[in-house]
MOPAC internal coordinates of N, CA, C and O (Angstrom, degrees):
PM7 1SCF
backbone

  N    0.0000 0     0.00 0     0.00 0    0    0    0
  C    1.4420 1     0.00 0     0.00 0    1    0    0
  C    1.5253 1   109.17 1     0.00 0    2    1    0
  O    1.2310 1   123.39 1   -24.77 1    3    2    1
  N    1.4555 1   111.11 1   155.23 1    3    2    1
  C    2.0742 1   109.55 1  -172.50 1    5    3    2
  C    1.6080 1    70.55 1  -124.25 1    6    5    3
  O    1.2310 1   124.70 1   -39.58 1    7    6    5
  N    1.4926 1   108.58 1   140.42 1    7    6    5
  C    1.4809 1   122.88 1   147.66 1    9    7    6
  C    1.3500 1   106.69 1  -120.03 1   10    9    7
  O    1.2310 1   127.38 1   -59.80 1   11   10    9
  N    1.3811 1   103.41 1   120.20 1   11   10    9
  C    1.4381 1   130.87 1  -178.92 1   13   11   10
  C    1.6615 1   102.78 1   -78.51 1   14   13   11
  O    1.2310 1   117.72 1   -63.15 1   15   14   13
  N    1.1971 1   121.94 1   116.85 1   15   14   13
  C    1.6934 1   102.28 1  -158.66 1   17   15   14
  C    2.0332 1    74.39 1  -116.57 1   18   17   15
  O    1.2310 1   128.36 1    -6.59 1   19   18   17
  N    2.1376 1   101.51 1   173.41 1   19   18   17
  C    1.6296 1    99.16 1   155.42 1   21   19   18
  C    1.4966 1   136.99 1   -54.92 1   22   21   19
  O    1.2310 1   122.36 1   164.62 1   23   22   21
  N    1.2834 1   113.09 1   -15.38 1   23   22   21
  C    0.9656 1   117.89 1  -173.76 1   25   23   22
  C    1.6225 1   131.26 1   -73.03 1   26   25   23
  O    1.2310 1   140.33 1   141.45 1   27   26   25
  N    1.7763 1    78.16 1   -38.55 1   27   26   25
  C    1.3921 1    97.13 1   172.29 1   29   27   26
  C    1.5388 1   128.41 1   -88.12 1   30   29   27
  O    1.2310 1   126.86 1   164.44 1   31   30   29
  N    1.5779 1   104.40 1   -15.56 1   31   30   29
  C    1.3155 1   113.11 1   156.09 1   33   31   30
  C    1.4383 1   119.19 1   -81.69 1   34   33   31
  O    1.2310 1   110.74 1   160.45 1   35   34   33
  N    1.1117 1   135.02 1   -19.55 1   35   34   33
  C    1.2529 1   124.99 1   153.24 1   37   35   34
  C    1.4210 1   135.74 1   -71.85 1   38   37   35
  O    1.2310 1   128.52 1   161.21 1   39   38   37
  N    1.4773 1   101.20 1   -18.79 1   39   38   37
  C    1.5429 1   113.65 1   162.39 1   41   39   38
  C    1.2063 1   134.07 1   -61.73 1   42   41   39
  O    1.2310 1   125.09 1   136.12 1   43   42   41
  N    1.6518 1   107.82 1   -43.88 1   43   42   41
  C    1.4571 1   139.30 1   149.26 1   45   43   42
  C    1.4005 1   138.09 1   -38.06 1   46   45   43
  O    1.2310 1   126.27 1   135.49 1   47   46   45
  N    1.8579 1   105.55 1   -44.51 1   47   46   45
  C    1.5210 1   123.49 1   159.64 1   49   47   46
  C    1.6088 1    86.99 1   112.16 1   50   49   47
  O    1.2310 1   104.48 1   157.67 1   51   50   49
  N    1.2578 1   146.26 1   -22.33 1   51   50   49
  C    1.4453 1   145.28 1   147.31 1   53   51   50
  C    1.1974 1   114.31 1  -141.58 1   54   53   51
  O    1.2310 1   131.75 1    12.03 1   55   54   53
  N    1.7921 1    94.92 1  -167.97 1   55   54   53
  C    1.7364 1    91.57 1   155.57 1   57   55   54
  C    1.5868 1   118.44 1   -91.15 1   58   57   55
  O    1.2310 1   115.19 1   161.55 1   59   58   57
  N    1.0278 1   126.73 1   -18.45 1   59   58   57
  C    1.8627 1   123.58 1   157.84 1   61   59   58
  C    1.9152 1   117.11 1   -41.95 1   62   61   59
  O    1.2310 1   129.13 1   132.27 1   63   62   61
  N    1.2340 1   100.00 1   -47.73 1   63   62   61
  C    1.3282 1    82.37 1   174.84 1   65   63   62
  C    1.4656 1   125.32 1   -95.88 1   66   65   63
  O    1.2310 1   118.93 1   170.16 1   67   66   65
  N    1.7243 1   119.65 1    -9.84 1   67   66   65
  C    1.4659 1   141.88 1   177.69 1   69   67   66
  C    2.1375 1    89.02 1   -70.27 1   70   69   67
  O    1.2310 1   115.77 1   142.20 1   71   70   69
  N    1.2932 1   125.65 1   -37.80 1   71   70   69
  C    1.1271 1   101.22 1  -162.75 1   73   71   70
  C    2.0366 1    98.30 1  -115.62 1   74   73   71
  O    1.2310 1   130.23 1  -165.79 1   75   74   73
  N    1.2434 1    97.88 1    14.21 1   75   74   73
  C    1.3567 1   112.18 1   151.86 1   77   75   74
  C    1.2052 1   130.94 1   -67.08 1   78   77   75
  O    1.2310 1   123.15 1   140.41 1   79   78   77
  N    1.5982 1   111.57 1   -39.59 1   79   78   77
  C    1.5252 1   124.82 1  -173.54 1   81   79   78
  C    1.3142 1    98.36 1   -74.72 1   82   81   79
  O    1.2310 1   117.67 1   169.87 1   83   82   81
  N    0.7842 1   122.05 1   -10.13 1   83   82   81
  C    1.7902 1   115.98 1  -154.03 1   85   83   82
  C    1.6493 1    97.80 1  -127.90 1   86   85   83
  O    1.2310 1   118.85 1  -144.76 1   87   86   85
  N    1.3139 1   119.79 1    35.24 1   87   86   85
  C    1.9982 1   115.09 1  -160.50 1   89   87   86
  C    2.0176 1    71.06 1   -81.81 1   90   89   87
  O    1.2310 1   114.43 1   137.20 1   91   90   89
  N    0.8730 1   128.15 1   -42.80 1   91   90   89
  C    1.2661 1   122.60 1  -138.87 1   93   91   90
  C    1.9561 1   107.19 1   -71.95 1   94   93   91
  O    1.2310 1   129.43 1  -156.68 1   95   94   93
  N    0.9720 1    99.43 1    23.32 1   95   94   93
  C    2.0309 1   108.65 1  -157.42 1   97   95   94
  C    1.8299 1    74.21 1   -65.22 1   98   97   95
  O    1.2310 1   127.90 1   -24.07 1   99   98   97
  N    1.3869 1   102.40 1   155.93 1   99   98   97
  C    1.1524 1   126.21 1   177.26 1  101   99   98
  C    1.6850 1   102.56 1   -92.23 1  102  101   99
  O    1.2310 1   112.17 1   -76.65 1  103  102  101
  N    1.2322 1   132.37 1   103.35 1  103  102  101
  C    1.5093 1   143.05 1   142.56 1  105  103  102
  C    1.7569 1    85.25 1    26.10 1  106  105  103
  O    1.2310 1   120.07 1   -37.02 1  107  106  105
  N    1.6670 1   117.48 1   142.98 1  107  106  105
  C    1.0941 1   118.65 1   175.42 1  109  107  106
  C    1.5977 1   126.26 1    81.49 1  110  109  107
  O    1.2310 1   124.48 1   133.51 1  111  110  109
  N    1.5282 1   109.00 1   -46.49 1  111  110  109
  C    1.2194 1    97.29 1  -168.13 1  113  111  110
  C    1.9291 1   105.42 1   -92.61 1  114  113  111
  O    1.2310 1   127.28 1   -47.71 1  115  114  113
  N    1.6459 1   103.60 1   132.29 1  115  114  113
  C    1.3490 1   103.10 1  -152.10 1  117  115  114
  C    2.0168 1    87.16 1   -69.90 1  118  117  115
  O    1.2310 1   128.16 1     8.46 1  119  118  117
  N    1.7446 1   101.89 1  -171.54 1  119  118  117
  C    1.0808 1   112.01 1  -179.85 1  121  119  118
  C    1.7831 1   110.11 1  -153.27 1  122  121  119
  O    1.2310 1   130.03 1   -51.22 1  123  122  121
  N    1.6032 1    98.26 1   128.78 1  123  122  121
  C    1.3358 1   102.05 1  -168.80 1  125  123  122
  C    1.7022 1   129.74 1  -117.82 1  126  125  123
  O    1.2310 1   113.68 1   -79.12 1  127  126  125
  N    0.9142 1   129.57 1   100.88 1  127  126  125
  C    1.4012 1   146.47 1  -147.56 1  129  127  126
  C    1.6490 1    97.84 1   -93.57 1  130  129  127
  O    1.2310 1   121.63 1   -76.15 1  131  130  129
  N    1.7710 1   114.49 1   103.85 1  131  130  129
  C    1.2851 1    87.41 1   142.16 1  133  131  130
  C    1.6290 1   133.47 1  -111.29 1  134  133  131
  O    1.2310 1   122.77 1   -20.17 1  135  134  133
  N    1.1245 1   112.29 1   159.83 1  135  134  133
  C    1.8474 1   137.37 1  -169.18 1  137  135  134
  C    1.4221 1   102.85 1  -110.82 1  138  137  135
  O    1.2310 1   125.27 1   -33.66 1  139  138  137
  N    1.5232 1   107.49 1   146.34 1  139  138  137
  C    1.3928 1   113.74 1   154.88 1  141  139  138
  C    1.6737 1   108.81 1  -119.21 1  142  141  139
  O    1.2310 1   115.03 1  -145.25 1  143  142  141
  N    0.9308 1   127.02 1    34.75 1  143  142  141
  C    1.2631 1   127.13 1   173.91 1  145  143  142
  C    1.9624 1   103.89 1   178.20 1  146  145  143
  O    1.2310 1   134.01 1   -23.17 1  147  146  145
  N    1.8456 1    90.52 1   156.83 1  147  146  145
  C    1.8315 1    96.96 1  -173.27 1  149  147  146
  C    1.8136 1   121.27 1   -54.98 1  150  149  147
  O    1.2310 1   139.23 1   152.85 1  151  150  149
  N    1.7969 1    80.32 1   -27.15 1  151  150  149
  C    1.8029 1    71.27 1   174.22 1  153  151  150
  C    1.0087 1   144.13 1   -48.12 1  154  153  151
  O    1.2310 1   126.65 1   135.89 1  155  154  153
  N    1.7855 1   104.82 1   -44.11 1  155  154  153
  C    1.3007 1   131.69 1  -153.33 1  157  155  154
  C    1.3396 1    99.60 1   -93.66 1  158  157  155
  O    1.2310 1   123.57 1   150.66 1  159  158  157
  N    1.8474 1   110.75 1   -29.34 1  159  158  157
  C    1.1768 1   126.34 1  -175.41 1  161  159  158
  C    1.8013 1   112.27 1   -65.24 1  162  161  159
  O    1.2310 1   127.36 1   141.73 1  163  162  161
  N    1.6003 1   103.45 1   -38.27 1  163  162  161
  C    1.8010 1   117.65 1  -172.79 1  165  163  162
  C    1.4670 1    91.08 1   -79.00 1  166  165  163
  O    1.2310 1   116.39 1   138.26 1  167  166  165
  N    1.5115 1   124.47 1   -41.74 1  167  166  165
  C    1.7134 1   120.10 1   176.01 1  169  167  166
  C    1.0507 1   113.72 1   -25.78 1  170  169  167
  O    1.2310 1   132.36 1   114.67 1  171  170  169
  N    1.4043 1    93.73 1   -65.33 1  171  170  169
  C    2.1700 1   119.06 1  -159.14 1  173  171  170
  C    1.3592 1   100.55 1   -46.56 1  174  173  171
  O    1.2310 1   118.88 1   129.96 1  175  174  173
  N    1.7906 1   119.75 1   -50.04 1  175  174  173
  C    1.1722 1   120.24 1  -147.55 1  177  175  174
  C    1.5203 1   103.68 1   -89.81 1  178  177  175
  O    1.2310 1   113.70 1   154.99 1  179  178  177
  N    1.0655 1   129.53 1   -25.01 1  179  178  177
  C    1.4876 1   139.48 1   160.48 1  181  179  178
  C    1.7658 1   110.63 1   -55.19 1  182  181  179
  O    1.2310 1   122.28 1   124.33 1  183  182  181
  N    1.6774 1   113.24 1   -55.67 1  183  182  181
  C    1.5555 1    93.00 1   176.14 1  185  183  182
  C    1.8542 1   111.75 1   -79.35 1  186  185  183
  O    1.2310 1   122.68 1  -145.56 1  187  186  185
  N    1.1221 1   112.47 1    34.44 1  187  186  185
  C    1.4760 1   117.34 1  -178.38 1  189  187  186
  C    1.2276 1   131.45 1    90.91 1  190  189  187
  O    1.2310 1   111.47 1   169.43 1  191  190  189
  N    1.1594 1   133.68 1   -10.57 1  191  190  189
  C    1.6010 1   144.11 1   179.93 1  193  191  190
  C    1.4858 1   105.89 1   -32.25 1  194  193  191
  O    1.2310 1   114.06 1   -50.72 1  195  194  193
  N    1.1322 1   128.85 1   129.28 1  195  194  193
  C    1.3232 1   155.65 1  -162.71 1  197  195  194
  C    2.0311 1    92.98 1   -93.19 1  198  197  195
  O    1.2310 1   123.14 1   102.24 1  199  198  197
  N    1.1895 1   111.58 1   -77.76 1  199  198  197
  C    1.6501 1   105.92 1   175.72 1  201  199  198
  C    1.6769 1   102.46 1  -122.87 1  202  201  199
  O    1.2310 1   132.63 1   -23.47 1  203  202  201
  N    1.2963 1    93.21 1   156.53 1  203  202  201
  C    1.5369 1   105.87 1  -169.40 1  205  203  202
  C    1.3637 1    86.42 1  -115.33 1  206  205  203
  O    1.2310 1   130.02 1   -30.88 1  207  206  205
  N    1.6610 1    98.28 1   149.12 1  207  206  205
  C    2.0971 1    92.81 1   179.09 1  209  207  206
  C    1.6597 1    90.31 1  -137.66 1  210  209  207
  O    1.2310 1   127.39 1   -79.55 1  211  210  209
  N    1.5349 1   103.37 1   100.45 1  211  210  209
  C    1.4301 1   117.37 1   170.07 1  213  211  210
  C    1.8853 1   119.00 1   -68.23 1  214  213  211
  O    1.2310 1   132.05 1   -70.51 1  215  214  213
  N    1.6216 1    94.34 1   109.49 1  215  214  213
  C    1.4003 1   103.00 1  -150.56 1  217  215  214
  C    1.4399 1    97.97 1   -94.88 1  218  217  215
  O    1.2310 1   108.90 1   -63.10 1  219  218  217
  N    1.4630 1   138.39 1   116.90 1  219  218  217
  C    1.6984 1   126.76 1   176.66 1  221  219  218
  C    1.1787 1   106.53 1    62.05 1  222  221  219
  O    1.2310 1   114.25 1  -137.27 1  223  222  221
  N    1.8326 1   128.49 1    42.73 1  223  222  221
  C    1.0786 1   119.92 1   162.47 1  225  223  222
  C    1.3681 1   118.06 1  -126.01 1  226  225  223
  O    1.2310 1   115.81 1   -51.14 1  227  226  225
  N    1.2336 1   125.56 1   128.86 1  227  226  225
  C    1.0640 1   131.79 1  -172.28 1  229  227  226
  C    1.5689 1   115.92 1   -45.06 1  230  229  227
  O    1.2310 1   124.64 1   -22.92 1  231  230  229
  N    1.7165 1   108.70 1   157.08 1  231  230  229
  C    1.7396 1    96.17 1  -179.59 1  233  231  230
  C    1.2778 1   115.01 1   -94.88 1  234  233  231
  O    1.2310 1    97.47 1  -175.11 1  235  234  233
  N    0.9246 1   157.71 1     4.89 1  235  234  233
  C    1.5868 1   134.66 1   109.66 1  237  235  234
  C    1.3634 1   110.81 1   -33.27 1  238  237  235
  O    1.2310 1    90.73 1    90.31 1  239  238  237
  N    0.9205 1   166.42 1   -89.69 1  239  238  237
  C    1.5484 1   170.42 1  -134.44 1  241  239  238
  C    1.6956 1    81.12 1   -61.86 1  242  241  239
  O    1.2310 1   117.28 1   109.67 1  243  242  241
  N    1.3962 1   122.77 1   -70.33 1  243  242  241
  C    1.0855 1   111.73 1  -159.51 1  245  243  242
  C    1.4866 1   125.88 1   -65.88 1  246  245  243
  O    1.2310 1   129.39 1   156.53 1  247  246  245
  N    1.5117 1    99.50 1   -23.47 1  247  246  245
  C    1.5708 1    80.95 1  -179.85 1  249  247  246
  C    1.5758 1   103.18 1  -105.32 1  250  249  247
  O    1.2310 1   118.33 1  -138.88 1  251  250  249
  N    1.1886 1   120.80 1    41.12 1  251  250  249
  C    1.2810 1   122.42 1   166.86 1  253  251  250
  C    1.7093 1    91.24 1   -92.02 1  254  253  251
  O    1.2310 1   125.03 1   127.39 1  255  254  253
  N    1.5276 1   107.95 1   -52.61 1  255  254  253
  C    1.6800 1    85.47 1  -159.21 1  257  255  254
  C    1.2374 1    93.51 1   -90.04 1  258  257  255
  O    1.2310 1   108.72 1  -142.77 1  259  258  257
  N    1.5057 1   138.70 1    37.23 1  259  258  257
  C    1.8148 1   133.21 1   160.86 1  261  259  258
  C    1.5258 1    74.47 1   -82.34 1  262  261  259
  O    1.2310 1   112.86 1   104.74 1  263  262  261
  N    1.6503 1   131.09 1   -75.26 1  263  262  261
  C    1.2383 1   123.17 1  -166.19 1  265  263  262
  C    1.8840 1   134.79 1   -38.97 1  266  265  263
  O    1.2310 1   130.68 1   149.59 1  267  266  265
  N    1.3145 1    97.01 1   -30.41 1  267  266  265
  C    1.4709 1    99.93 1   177.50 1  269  267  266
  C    1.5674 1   116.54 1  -110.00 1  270  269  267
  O    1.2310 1   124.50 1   178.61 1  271  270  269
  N    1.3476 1   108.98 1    -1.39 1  271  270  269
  C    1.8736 1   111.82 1   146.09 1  273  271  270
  C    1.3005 1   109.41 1   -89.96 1  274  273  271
  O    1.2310 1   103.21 1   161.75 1  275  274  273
  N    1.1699 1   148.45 1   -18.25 1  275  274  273
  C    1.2166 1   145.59 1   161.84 1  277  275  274
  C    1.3646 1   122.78 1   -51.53 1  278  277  275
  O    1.2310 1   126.10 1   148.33 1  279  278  277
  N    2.1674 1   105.89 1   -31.67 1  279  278  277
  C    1.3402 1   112.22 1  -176.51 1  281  279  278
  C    1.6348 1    99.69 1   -86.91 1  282  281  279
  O    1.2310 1   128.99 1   178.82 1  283  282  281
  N    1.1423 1   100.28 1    -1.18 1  283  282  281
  C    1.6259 1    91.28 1  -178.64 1  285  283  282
  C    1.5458 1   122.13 1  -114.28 1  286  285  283
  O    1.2310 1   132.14 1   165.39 1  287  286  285
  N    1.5315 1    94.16 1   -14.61 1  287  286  285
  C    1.5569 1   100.81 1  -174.83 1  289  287  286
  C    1.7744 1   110.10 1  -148.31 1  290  289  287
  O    1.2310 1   109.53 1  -109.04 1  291  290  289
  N    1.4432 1   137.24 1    70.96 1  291  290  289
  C    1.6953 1   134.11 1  -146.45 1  293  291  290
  C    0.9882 1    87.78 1   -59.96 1  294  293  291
  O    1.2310 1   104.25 1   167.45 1  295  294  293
  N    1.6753 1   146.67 1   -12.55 1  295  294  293
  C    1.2575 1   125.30 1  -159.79 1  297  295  294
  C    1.7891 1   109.56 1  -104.49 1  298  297  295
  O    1.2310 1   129.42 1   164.63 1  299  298  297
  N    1.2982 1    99.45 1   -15.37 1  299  298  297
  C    1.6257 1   110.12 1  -175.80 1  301  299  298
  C    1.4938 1   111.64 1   -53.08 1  302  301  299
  O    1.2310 1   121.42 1   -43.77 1  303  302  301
  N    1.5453 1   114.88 1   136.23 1  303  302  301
  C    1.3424 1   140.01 1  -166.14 1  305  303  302
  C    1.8852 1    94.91 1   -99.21 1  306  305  303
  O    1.2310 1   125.22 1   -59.81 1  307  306  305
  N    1.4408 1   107.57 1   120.19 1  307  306  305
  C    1.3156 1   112.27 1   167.76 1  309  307  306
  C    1.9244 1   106.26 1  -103.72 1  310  309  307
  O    1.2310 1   124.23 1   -56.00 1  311  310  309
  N    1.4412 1   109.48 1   124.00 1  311  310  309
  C    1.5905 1    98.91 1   169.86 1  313  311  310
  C    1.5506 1   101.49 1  -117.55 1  314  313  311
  O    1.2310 1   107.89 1   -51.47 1  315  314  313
  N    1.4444 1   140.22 1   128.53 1  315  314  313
  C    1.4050 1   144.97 1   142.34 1  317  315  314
  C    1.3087 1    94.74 1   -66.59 1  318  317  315
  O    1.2310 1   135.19 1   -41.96 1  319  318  317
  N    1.7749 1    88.21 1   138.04 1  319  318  317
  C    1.5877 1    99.52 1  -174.49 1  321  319  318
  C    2.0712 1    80.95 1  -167.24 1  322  321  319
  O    1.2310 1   133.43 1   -40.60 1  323  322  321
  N    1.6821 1    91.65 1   139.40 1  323  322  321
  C    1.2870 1    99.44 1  -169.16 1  325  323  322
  C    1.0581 1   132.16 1   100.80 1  326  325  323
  O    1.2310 1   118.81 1   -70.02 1  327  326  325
  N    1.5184 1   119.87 1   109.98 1  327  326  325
  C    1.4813 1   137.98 1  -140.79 1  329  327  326
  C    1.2931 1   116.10 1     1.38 1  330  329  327
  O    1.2310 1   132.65 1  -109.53 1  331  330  329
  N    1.4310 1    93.17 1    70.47 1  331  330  329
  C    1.6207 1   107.60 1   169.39 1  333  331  330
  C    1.6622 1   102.06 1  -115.50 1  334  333  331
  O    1.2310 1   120.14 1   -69.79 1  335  334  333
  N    1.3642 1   117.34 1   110.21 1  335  334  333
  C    1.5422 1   114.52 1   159.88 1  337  335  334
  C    1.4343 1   130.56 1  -122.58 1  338  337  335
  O    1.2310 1   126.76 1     8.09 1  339  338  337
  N    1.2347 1   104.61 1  -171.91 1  339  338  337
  C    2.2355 1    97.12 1  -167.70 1  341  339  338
  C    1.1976 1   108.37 1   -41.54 1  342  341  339
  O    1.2310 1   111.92 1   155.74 1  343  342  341
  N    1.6454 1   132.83 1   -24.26 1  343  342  341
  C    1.1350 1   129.40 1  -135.89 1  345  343  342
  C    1.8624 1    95.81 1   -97.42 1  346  345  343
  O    1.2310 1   127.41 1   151.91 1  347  346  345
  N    1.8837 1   103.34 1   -28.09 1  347  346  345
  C    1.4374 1    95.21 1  -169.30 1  349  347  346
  C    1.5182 1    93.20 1  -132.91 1  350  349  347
  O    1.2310 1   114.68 1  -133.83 1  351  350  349
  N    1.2001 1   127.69 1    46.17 1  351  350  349
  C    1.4437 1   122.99 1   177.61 1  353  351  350
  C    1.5072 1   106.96 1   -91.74 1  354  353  351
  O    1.2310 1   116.32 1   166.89 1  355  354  353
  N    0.9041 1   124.60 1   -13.11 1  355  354  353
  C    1.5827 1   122.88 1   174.34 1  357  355  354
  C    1.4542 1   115.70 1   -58.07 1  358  357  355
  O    1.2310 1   135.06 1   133.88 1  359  358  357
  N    1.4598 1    88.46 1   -46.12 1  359  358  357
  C    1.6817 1   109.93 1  -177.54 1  361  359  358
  C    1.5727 1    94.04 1   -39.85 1  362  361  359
  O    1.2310 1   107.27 1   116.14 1  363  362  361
  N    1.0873 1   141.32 1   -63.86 1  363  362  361
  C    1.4653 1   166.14 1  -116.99 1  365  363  362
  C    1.4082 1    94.10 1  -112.99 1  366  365  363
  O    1.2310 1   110.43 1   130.21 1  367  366  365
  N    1.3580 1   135.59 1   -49.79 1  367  366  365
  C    1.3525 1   121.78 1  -176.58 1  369  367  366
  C    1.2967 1   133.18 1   -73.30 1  370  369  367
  O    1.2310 1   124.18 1  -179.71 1  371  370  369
  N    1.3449 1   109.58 1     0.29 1  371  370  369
  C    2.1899 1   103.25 1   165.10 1  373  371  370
  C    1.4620 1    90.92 1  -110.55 1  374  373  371
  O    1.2310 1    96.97 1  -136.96 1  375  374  373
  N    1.0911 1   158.45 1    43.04 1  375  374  373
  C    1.3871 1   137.77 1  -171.81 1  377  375  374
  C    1.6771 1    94.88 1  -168.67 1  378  377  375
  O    1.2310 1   114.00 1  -175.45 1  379  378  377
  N    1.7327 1   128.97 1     4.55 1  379  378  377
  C    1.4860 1   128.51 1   147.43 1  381  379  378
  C    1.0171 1   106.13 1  -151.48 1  382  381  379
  O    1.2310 1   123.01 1   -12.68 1  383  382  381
  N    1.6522 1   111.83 1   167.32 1  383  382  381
  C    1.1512 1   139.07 1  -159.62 1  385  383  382
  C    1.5013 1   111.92 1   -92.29 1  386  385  383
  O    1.2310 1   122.64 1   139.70 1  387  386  385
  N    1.3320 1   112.54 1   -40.30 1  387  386  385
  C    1.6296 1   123.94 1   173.60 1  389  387  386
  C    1.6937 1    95.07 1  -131.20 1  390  389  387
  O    1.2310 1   132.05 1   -40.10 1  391  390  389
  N    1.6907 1    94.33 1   139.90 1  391  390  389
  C    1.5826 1    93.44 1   176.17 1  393  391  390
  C    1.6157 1   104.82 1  -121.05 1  394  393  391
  O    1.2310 1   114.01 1   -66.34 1  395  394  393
  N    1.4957 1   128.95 1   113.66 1  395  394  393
  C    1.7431 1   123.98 1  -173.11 1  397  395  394
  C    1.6297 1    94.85 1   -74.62 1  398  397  395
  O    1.2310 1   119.36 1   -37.00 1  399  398  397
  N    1.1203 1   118.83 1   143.00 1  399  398  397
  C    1.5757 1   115.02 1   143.37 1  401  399  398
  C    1.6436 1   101.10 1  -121.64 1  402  401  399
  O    1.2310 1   128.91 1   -46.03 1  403  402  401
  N    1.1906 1   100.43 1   133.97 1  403  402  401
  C    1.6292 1   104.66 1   171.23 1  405  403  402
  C    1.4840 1   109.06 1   -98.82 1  406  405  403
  O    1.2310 1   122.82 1   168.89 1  407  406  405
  N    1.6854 1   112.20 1   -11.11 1  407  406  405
  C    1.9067 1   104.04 1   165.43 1  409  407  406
  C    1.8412 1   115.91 1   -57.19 1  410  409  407
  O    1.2310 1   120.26 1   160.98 1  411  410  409
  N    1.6150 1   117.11 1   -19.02 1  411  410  409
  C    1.2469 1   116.71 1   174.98 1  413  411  410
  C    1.4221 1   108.93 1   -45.30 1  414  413  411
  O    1.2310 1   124.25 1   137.40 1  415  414  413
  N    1.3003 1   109.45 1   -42.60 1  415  414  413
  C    1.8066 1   119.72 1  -159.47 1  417  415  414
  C    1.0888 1   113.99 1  -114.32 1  418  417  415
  O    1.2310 1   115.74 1  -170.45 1  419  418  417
  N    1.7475 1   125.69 1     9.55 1  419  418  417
  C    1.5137 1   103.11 1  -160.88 1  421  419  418
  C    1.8384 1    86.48 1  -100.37 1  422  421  419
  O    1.2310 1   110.03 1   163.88 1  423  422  421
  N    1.2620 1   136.31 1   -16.12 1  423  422  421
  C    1.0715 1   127.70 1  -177.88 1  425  423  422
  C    1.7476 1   123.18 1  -114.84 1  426  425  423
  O    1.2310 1   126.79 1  -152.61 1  427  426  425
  N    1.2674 1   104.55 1    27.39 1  427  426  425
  C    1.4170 1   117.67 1   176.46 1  429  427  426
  C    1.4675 1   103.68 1   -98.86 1  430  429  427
  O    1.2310 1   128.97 1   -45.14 1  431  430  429
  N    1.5306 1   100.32 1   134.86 1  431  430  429
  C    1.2286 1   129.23 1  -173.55 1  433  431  430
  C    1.6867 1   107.79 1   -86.76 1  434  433  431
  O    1.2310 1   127.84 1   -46.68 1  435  434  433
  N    1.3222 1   102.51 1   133.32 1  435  434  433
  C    1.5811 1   105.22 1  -170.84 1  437  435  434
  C    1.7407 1   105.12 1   -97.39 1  438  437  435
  O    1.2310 1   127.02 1   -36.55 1  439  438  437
  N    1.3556 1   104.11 1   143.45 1  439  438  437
  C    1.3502 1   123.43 1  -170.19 1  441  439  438
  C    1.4567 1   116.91 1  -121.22 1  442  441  439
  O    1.2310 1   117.12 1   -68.68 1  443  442  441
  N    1.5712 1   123.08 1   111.32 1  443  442  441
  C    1.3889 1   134.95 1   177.34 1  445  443  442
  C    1.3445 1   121.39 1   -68.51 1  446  445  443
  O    1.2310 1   123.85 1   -61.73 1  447  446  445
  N    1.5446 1   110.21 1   118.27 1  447  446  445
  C    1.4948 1   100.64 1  -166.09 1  449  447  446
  C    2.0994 1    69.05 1  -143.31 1  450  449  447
  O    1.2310 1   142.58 1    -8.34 1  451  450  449
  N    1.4430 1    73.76 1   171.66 1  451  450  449
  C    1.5365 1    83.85 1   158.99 1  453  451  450
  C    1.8190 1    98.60 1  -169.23 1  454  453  451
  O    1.2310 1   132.61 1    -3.64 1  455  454  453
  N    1.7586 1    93.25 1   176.36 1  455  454  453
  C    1.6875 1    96.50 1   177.30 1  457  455  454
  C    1.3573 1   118.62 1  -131.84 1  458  457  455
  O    1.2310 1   116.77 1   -72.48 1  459  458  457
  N    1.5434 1   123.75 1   107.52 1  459  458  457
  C    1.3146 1   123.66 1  -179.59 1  461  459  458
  C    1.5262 1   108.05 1   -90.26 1  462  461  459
  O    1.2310 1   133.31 1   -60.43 1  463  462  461
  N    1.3964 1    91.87 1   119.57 1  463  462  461
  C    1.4782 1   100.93 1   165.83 1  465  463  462
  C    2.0682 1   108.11 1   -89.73 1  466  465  463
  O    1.2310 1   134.92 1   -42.26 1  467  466  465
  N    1.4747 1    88.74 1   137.74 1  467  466  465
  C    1.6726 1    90.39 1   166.22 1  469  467  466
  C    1.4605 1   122.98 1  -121.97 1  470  469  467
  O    1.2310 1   118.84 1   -28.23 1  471  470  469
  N    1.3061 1   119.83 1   151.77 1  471  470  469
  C    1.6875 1   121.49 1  -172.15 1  473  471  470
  C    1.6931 1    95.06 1   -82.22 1  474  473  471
  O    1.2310 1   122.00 1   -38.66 1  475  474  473
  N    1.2985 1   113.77 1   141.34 1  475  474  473
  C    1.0706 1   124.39 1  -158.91 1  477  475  474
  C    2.1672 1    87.06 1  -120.97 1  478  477  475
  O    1.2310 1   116.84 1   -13.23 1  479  478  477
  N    1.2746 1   123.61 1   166.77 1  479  478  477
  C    0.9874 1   128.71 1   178.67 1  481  479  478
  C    1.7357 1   113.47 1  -104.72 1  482  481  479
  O    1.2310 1   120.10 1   180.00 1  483  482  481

């Protein structure tokens, strides 16, 4: 999978030339665009984007452009992602396809384990 993140579309100068660099994806491997708005979002899905990941956009906003990448692509993957938590993820579930919350992880405590393997005779 290529995730096309903002960063890298701003590095690029849009998403036309961010998903330019990448024309060459080998058949199969999907491709993931994120947008902060429908434009960029209806862009993605026109130069081919496999899932669109609606970043800080509201769910109206978002499932407007699930609806108008849908007219362009039935197979296109919408994910809301961005300050979405338990409290408003519903909002998010008839209007995308994948919903990220990053509150799952931002307050989990990390735990030291490790695994020794030994040579046995």
């Amino acid at each position: 999978m290529v995730l096309v993140k903002d960063n890298h579309i701003l590095a690029c100068g849009g998403v036309r030339n961010a998903l330019g660099r990448i024309a060459d994806v080998p058949d199969g491997i999907k491709i993931e665009v994120e947008v902060s708005n429908i434009e960029d979002g209806i862009f993605a899905a026109k130069l081919g984007a496999d899932i669109i990941m609606a970043d800080h956009m509201s769910p109206s906003d978002t499932k407007e452009l699930r609806k108008e990448a849908r007219s362009i692509n039935k197979h296109i993957l919408i994910e809301a992602s961005g300050n979405i938590t338990k409290e408003n993820v519903i909002d998010y579930a008839c209007c995308a396809d994948i919903v990220s919350l990053g509150s799952l992880t931002h307050s989990v405590k990390a735990v030291h384990f490790s695994l020794d393997v030994e040579k046995t005779s």
